[in-house]
N, C-alpha and C positions, 0 to 999 in steps of 0.2 A: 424496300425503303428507297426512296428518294434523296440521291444528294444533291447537295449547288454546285455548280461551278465554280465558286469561289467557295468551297470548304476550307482553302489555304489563309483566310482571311480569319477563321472562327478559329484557330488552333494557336497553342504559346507562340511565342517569336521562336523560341529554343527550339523548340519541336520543330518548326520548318526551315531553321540552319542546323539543323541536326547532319549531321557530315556524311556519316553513312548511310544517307539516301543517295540510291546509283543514279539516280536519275537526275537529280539538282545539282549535285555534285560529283560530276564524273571522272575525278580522280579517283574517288574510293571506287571505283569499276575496270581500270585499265589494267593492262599487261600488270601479270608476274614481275614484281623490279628484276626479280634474280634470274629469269628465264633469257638464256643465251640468242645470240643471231642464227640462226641456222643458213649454213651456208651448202648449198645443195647442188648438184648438175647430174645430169643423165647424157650415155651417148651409148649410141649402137653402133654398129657395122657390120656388114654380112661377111667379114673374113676373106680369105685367099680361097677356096676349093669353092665354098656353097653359091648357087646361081641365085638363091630366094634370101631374103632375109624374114624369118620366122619369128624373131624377138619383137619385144613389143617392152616400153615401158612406157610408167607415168611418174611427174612430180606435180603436186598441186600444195597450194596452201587453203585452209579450212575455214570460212570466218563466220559468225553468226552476227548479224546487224538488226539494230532496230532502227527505224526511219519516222520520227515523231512530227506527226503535222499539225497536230494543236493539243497542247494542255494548258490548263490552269495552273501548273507549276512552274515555278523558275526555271526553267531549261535551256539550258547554252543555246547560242544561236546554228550551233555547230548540226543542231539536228542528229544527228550519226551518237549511236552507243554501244558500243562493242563490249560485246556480254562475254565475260572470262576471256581465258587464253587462245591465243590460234591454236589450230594442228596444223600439222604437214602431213600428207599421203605422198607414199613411195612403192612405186608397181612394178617389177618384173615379170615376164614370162616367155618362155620358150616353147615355142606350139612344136607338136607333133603330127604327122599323119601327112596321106602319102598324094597327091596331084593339087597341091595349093592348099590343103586343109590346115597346114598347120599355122601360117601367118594369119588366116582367119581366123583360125581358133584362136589363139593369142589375142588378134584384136577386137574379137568380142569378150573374152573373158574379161582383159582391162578397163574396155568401158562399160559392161556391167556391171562388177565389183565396184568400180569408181561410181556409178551413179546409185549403186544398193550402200557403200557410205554414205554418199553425200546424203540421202533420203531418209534412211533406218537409224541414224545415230544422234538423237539429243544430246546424249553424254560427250559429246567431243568437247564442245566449252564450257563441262562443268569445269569450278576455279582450281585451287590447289589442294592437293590430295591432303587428306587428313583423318577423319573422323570416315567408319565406313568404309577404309579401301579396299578391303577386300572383297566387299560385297559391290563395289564401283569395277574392281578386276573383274569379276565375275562377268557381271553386266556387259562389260566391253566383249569379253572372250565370247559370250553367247551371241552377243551384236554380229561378230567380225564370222565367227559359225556359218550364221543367218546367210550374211549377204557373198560369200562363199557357196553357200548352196545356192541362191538367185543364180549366182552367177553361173555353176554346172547347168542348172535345167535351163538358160540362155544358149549355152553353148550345143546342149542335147537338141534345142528347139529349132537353130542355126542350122546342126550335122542334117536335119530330119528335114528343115525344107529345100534345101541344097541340095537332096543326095549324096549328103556323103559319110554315110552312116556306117558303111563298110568300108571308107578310108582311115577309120580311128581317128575321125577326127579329137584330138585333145591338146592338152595344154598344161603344163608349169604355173603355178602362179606362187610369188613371195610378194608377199605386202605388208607395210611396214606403215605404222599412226604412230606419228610421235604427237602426245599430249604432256608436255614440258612439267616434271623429268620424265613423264614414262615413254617408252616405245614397244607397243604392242606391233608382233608379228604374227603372221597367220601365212602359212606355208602346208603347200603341196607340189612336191614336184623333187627335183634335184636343183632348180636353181637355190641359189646360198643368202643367206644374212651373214656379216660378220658385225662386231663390234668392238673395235679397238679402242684400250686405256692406260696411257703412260706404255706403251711401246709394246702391250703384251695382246696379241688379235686372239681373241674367243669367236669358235665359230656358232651361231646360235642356233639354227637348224640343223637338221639330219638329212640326207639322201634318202626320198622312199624310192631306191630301188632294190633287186634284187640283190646284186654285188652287195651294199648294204647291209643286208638282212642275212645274208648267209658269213658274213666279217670277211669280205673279201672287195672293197672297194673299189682296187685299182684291177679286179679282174676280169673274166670274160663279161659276167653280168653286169657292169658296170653304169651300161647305159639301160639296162632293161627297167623302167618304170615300172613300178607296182601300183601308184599313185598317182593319178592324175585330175583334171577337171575335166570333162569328158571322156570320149572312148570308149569308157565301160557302164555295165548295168548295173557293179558291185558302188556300197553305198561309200560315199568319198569321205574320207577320212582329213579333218583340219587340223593339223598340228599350232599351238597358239603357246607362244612365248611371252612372257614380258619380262624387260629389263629397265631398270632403274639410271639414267643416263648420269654425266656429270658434265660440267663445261672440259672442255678438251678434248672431249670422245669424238672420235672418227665411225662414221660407219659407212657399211658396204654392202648393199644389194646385190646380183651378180647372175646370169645366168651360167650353165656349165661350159660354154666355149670360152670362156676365159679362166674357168679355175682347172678346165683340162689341160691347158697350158701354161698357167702364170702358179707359180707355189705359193703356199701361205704364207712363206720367209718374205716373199716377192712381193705382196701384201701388203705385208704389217710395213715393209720398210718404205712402202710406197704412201700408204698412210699416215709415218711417220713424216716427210720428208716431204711432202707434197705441200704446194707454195698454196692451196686450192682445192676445192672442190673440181673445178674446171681442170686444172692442170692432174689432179690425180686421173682422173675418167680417163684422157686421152693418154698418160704414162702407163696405164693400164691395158686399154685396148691396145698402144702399139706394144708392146710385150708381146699382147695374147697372137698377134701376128707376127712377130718375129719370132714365135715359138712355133710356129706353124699357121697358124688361123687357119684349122681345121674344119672351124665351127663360125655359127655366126655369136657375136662377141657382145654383149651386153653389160655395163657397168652402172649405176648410180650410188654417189658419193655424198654424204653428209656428215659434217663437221659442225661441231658446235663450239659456238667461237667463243671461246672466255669472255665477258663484258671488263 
């Protein structure tokens, strides 16, 4: 069937100011009113003892645009339509493995993972959860799986043309989609999520390590990985959380040189108290160094700012 270009001429008045059209009128299409500022900062540092820095993070923000260069509809001269809510992606990871493998490892996993979201996930700017969420949870947790596994067989493709496949080459990874209110994590490794509410820090991962697994955390096994994104031929295992945020929550990505050092008292009050996103990162890292800085120290911090 053949339409006009001026179809908008043959149809009621009503019908073409009809309001919830996103396109003529792009109010009905903007931001969440009730979706907070998200106030974010990332920092590293390789610590007092370590010569390499192995950590590796990322923060990004998510946006889907349409760029309209001609219709027949009344459309702002703005051009630009931005289809549902932003995200934010938040990346940590702590490489392992032994004559430089592990800072590479690290920094292929986060730009893999980063660009298996950016490519694999429609659902990042579906609108406000409602109808269906479970099966929208679903979706996401199988998405973030997917591009979790991109990312190992990157990191395995990496070890293999390097040579350095008997260095174990591998890597930590906690990544964190906040799609306002939700915040999906996908975790492997012993680096941490937390998420702080009204003063009380929940930690939202588990350690897959040894120590871990046998209930003995702070013990000899502590740092022995069971879990990682490469290194091994055993099939990687994604742990996938999601939490329901609210305006005020603090949150806390983190590799383990900082929580080897800094307590979760050390933490929450830090979370608590902090003037910043910015200012918490760096009250953080220098803790993890005046605790020792044993390790190399990795933090990113997100605050959702009350409106």
């Amino acid at each position: 069937m053949l339409v006009s270009a001026n179809w908008l001429e043959g149809i009621p008045r009503e019908v073409a100011k009809e309001d919830s059209l996103p396109l003529t009128h792009p109010a009905a299409a903007m931001l969440h009113p009730t979706a907070p500022v998200l106030d974010v900062h990332g920092l590293t540092d390789v610590g007092l003892v370590r010569e390499r820095n192995e950590d590796q993070y990322l923060v990004a923000d998510l946006f889907r645009q349409m760029v309209i260069r001609q219709s027949s509809l009344s459309v702002p001269s703005e051009r630009r339509v931005l289809l549902g809510n932003p995200g934010s992606l938040i990346i940590v990871a702590d490489g392992v493995g032994g004559h430089g493998a592990g800072d590479l490892a690290s920094a292929v996993a986060v730009d893999a993972v980063a660009d298996a979201v950016l490519r694999t996930t429609p659902w990042v700017f579906e609108p406000a959860f409602g109808a269906g969420e479970e099966q929208r949870d679903a979706q996401v947790g199988e998405a973030l799986q997917q591009a979790l596994a991109r990312c190992e067989g990157q990191v395995h493709a990496v070890a293999e043309r390097r040579g350095l496949v008997e260095q174990k080459m591998a890597t930590t990874l906690t990544l964190g989609l906040v799609l306002w209110p939700r915040l999906y994590v996908a975790h492997v490794g012993d680096s941490r999520c937390y998420v702080q509410r009204k003063g009380e820090l929940r930690r939202v991962t588990r350690d897959h390590t040894l120590g871990a697994q046998v209930g003995a955390e702070n013990g000899a096994f502590k740092h022995v990985l069971v879990n990682a994104v490469g290194g091994s031929d055993t099939k990687l295992l994604v742990e996938i959380h999601r939490v329901t945020l609210e305006p005020g929550d603090g949150i806390l990505f983190c590799t383990d040189g900082l929580t080897n050092q800094v307590t979760d008292e050390d933490i929450a009050t830090c979370l608590t108290q902090g003037d910043s996103a910015r200012d918490c990162c760096e009250t953080l890292v220098a803790a993890a160094k005046a605790s020792g800085g044993n390790d190399n120290i990795t933090a990113v911090v997100a605050f959702a700012m009350p409106s």
